[in-house]
C-alpha positions in Angstrom: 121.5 98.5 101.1 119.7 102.0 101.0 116.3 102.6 99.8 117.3 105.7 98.2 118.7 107.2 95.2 121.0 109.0 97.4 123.5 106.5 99.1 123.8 107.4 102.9 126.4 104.9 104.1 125.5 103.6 107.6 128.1 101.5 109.9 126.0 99.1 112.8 127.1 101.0 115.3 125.2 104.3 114.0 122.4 102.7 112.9 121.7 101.3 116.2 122.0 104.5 118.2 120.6 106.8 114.8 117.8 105.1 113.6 115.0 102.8 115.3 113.5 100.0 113.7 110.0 100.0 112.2 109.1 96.6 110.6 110.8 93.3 110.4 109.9 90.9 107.0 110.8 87.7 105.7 110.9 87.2 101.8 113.2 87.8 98.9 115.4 90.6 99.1 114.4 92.1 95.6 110.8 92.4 96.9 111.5 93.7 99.9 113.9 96.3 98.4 110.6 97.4 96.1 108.6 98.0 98.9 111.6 99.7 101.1 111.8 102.0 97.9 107.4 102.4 97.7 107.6 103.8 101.2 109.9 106.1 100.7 108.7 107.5 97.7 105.2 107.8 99.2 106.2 109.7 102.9 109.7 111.1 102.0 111.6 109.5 104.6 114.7 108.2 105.1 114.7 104.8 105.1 117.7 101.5 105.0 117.3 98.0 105.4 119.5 95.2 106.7 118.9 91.5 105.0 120.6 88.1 106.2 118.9 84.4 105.8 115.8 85.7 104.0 115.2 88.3 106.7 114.8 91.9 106.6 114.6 94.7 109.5 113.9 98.2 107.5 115.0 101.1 110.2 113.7 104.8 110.2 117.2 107.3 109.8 115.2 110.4 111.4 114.2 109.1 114.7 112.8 112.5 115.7 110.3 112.5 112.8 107.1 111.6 114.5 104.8 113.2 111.1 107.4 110.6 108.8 107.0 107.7 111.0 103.3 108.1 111.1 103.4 108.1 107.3 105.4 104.9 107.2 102.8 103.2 109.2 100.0 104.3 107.3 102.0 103.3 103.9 103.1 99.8 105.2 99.6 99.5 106.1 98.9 100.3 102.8 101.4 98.4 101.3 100.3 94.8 103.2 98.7 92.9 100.0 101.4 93.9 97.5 103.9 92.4 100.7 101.9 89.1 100.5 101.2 89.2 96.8 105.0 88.6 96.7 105.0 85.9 99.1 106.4 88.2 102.1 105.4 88.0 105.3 105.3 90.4 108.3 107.1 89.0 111.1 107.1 92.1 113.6 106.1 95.7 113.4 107.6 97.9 116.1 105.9 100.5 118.3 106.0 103.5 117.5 105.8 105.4 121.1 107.5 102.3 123.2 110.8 102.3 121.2 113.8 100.8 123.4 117.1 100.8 122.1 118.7 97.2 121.7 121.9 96.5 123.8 125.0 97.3 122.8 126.9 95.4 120.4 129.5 94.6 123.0 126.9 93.4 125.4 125.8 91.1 123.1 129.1 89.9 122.3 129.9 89.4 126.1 126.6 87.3 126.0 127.7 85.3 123.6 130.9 84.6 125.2 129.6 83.8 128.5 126.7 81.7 126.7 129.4 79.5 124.7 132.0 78.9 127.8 134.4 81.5 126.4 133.9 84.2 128.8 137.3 86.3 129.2 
């Protein structure tokens, strides 16, 4: 789902090397597509989301942005009581300066393999 008007289609795979995460939330994905959709209209970045079991991690599409991610922070700050006002909670924010790039999807696939006896 894309916080946008404009719909920027990302696969996994480019997301992960493209864009870094910035916040992870729990809470309904209506309310957290609002606030996705505040941010952006308050700092002008580019901005997606991926939801599963009542969890959302919202990633920043223009990594090289320092200015826009500094807005992002200051409007999620910002943005904290209407996030609990609609029961959502915060469950990690992400570091701006210490980003590190999550293993590859393969390496966590092997992982799993190897975890659940099925290694090839």
């Amino acid at each position: 789902m894309s916080a946008t008007d404009e719909v920027v289609p990302y696969d996994a795979e480019s997301l992960l090397k493209e864009g870094r995460p910035v916040i992870l939330l729990e809470g309904n994905s209506r309310d957290i597509d609002d606030f996705v959709k505040m941010v952006v209209s308050a700092t002008g970045s580019r901005l997606d989301w991926q939801y599963s079991g009542y969890v959302a991690q919202v990633w920043h599409l223009e990594p090289n942005d320092k200015d826009g991610r500094d807005r992002i922070e200051r409007e999620i700050e910002a943005l904290k009581t209407y996030l609990s006002d609609q029961g959502c909670s915060i469950l990690k924010r992400y570091p701006v300066d210490r980003y590190e790039p999550p293993a590859p999807l393969l390496s966590i696939h092997k992982v799993f393999q190897v975890t659940f006896g099925r290694e090839e």
